[in-house]
C-alpha positions in Angstrom: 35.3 -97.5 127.4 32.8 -99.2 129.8 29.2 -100.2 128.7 26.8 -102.0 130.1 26.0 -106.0 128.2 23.4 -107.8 128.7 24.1 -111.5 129.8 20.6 -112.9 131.4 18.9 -116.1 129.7 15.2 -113.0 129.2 16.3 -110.1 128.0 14.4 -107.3 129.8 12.4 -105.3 126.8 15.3 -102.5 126.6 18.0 -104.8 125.3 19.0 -105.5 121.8 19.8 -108.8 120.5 23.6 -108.9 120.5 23.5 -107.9 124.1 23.7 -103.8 123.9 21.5 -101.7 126.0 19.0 -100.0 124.3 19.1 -95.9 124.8 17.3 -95.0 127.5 14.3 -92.3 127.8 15.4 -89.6 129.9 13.0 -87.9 132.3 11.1 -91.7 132.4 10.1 -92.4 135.9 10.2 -96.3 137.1 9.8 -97.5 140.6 13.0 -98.9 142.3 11.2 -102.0 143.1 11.4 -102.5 139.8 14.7 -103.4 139.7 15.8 -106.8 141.4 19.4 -107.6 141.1 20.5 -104.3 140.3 24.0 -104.5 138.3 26.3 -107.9 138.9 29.6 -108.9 137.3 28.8 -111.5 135.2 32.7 -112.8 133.9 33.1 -109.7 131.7 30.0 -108.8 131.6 27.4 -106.6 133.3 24.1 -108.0 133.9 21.1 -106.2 134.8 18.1 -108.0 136.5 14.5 -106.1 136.4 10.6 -107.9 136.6 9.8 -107.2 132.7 6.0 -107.4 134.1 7.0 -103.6 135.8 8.9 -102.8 133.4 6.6 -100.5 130.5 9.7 -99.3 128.7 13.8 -98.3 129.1 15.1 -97.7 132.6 16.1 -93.1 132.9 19.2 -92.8 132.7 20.0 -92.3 136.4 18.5 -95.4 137.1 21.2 -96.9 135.2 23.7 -94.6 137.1 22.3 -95.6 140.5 22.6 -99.0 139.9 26.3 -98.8 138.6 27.4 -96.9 141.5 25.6 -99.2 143.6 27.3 -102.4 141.9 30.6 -101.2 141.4 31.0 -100.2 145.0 30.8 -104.0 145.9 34.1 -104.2 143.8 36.1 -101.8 145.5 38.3 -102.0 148.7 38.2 -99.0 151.0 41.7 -98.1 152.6 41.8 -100.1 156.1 39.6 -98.7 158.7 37.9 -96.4 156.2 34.0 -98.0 156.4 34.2 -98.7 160.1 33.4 -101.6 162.5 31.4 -104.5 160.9 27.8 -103.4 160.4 28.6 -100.0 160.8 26.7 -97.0 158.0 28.0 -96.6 154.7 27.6 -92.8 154.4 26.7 -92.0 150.6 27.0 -88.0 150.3 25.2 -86.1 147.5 27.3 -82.9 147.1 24.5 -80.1 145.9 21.3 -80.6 144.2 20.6 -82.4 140.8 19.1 -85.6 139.4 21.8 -87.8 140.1 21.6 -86.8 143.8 17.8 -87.7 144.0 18.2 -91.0 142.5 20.8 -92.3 144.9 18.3 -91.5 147.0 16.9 -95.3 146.5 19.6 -97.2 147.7 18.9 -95.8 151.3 19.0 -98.7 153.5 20.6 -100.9 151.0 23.8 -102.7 152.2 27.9 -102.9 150.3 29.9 -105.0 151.9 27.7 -105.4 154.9 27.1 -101.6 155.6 23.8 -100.0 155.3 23.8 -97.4 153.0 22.9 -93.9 154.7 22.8 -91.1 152.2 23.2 -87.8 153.2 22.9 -84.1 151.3 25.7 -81.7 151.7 26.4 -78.5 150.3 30.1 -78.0 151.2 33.7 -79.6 150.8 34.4 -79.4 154.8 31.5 -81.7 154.9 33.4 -84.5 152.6 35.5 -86.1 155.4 32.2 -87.9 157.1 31.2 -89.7 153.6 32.4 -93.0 152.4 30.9 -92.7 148.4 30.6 -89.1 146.8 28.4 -88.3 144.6 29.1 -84.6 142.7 26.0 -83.2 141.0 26.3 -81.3 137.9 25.7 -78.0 139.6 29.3 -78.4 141.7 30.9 -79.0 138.7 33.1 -75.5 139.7 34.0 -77.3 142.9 35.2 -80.8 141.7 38.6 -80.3 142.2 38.2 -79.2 145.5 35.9 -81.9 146.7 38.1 -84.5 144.8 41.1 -83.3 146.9 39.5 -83.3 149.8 38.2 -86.9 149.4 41.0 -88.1 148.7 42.6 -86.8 152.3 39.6 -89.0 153.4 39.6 -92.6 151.3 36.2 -91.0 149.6 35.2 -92.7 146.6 34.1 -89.7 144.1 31.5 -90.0 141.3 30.1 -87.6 139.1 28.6 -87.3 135.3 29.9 -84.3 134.4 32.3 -83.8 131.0 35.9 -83.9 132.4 34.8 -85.6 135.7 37.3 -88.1 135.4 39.8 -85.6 134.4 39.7 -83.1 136.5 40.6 -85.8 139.6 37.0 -87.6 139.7 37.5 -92.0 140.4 34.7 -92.4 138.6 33.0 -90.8 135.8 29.8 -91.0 133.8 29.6 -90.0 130.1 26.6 -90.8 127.4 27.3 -92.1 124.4 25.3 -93.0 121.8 22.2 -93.1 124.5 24.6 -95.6 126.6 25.7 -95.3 129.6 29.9 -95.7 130.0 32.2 -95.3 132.6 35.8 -93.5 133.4 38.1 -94.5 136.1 40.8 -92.1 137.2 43.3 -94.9 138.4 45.5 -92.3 139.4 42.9 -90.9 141.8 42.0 -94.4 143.1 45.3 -94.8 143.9 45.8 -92.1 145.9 42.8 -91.8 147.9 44.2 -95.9 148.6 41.4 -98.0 146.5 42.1 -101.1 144.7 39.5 -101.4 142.3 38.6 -104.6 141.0 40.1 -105.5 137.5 36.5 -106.9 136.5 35.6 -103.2 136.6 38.9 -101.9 135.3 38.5 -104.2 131.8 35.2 -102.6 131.2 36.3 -99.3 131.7 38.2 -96.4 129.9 41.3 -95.4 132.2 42.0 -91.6 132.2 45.1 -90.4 132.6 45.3 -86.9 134.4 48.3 -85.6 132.3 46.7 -86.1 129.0 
């Protein structure tokens, strides 16, 4: 199972030596600006990249979320045709209300692959079809195998933290362990919704298997 290493020369105040992220505090607020390279694949390794002078403590734990989706996007190929012309938006959907939907609020106006980031808020599965990235708050959790369905008729990249997410036909899923945060990929999914998802991402992650 993925989790995030530490590889920079200054360790930002969270990390341990040995390279393991120190648990976050939930609920702890910290500016996005905050944050300067977000996530990069370093070889093998994740590295994160903050100003320790803005930094008073851990980054919240969907800080650490937002800046994994935002990363691992980068290393994902979209079925042909799927993000549009060159420069066109990249249409990040948060499907109902939660934290995780507000956070990926900051990467408005950010750019993957040379598409602005435009995230929008919807509230049904017939809306799914106009979003590149999904992002499935915890209080869908009863529609996740509907939405994953439907996105992957689309070439939708799905995330969610939820238990199961991964599981229950999610690409990518977020547990906590041990006050880290890990990733799930649902290769199976992937496959069918017509990604090819990098193998730097794939080594650091834990591949579910639907028929388990």
């Amino acid at each position: 199972m993925a989790v995030l290493r530490h590889s920079c020369p200054q360790q930002p105040p969270w990390a341990h030596k040995g390279g393991r992220y120190a648990p976050f505090r939930r609920g702890r607020r910290i500016g996005w600006g905050a944050i300067v390279g977000t996530l990069v694949l370093a070889g093998s390794s994740f590295l994160f990249v903050a100003t320790a002078h803005a930094l008073s403590g851990p980054p919240s734990e969907y800080q650490i979320k937002t800046a994994m989706v935002f990363t691992m996007a980068k290393f994902v190929e979209w079925p042909a045709g799927a993000l549009g012309g060159e420069g066109a938006p990249l249409a990040l959907c948060a499907l109902g209300i939660g934290p995780f939907g507000q956070a990926v609020e900051n990467l408005r106006g950010k750019s993957i692959k040379g598409h602005p980031i435009a995230v929008r808020q919807i509230f049904r599965t017939g809306e799914i079809g106009g979003c590149q990235i999904l992002v499935i708050n915890d209080s869908q959790r009863r529609q996740v195998r509907a939405a994953a369905e439907r996105a992957e008729q689309h070439g939708v990249l799905t995330i969610g933290d939820m238990r199961g997410f991964a599981k229950a036909g999610g690409v990518v899923g977020f547990v906590v362990q041990e006050g880290k945060v890990r990733f799930e990929i649902n290769l199976e999914a992937a496959q069918r919704s017509g990604f090819m998802i990098s193998s730097q991402v794939l080594k650091l992650a834990k591949i579910i298997r639907e028929e388990e």
